[in-house]
C-alpha positions as CSV (number, residue, x, y, z in Angstrom):
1,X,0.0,0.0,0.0
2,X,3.0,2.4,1.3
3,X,4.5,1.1,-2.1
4,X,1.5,3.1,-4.7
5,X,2.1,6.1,-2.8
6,X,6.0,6.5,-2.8
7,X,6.5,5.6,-5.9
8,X,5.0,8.2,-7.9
9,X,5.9,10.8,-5.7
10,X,9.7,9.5,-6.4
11,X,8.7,9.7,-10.1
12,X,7.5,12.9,-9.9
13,X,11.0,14.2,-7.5
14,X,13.3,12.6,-9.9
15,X,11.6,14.7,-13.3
16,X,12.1,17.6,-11.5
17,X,15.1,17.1,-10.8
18,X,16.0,16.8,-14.2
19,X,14.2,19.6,-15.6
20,X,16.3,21.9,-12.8
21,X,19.5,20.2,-14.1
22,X,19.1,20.6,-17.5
23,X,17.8,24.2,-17.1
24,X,20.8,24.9,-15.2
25,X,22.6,23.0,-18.1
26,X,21.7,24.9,-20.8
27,X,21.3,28.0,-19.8
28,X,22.8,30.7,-21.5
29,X,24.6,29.0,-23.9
30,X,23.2,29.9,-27.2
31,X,23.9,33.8,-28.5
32,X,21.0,35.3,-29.8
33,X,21.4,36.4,-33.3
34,X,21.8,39.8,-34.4
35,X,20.3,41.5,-37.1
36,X,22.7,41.0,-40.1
37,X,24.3,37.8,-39.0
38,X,24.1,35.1,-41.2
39,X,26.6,32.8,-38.9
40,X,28.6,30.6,-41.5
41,X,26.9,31.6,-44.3
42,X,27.0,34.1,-46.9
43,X,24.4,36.0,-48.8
44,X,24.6,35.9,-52.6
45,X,21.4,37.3,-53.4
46,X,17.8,38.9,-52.6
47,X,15.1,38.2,-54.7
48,X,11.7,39.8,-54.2
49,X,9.5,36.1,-54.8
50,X,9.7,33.1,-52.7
51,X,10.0,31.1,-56.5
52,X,12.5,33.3,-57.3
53,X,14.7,31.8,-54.7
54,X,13.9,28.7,-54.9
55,X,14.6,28.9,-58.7
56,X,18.4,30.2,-57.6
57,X,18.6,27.6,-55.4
58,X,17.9,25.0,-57.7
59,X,20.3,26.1,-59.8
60,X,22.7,26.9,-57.3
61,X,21.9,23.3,-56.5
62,X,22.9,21.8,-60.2
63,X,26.3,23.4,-60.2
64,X,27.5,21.4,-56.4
65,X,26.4,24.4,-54.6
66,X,25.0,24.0,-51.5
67,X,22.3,27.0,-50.3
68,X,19.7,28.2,-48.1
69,X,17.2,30.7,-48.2
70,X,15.9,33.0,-45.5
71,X,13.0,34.8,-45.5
72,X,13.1,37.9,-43.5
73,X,10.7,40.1,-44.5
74,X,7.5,39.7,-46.7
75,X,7.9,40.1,-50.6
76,X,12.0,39.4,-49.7
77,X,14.3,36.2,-50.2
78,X,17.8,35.9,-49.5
79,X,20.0,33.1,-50.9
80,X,22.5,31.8,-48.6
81,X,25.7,30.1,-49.2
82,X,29.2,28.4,-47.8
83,X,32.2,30.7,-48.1
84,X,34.1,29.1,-50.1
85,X,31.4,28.5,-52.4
86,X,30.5,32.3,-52.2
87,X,32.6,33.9,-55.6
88,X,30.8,31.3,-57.7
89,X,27.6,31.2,-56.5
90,X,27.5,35.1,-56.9
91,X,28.5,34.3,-60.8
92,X,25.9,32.3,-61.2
93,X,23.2,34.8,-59.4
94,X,23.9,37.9,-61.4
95,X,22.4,36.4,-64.5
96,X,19.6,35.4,-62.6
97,X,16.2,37.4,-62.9
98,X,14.7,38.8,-60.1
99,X,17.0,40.2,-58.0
100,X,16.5,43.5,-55.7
């Protein structure tokens, strides 16, 4: 009987437990981003349509380039890429219509 009381009250000690360690854990670890940083990445291009860049990116894609895009504001793409795939993605973009 003692037994179907204890143990869930042990259950219930032992997740809080972890929830306090893994708050104290993590906390504060992560930098929030600034406005303007793209981290690794590089921008190659905004395009004003979500097809747009999805169209450079598919490209991009055919040529071994690897790429993002971000969407930071409505009616606004941007095309992200790698470093050292930067100087040849941007090649390839400036042919490409739709860009702002």
């Amino acid at each position: 009987m003692a037994y179907d009381v204890v143990a869930p009250l042990v259950a219930v000690a032992v997740l809080a437990g972890l929830v306090l360690f893994t708050r104290w854990a993590f906390a504060g670890r992560a930098a929030p981003a600034r406005p303007g940083d793209d981290g690794l990445l590089t921008r190659v291009a905004t395009l004003a349509r979500r097809e747009s860049a999805l169209q450079l990116r598919a490209v991009l894609s055919d040529a071994g380039i690897r790429s993002t895009v971000r969407f930071p504001a409505a009616h606004r793409a941007e095309v992200l890429v790698f470093p050292e795939d930067a100087d040849r993605a941007r090649a390839l973009a400036a042919s490409f219509p739709g860009r702002t």
